[in-house]
N, C-alpha and C positions, 0 to 999 in steps of 0.2 A: 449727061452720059447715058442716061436713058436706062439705069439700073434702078429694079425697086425692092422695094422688101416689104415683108409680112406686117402685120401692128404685133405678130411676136417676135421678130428679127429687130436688134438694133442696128440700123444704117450705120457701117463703117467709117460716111461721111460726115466731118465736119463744114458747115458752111460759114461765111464770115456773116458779119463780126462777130471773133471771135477767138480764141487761142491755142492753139493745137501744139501738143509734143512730138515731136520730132521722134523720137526713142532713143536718142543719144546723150549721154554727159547733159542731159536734165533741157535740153536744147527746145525751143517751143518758135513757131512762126507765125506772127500776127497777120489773121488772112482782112481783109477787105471787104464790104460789102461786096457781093457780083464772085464770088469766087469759094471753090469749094477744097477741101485735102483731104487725102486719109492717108493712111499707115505705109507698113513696108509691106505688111503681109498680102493688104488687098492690093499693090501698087502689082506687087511680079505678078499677081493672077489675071489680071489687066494686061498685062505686058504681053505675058505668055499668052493668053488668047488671042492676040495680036499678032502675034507670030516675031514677037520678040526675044532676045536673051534675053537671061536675069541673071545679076552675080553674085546674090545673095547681099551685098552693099548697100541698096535700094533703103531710104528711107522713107521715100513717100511719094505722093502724088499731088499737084497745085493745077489745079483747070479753073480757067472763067466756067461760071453761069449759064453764060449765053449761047444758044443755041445759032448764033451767027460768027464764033470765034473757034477756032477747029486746030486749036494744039494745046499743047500741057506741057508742065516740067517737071 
């Protein structure tokens, strides 16, 4: 996604493998090698700089890795 951070920023992202919380009713998605998620919060600010809505609903973000696969859910 071609975002980076500081060595004093911790990256929102998790990458697999590995277990991430959803932030709902204790809810967690086992991501895969090749594949990254983060949150609700950085998912709408992604969104919105896209020139997307957001409904505040949003619990996260799942993209491949790879730099040859060009969508997310």
């Amino acid at each position: 996604m071609g975002v980076t951070f500081s060595q004093e920023e911790e990256s929102p992202w998790i990458s697999g493998p590995a277990t991430a919380d959803i932030g709902i009713n204790n809810a967690q998605i086992d991501l895969q090698y090749g594949y990254s998620f983060t949150g609700a919060e950085e998912t709408r600010a992604i969104m919105e700089n896209m020139g997307n809505p957001t409904s505040g609903t949003e619990m996260g973000l799942l993209v491949p890795d790879s730099d040859s696969l060009y969508w997310f859910i």
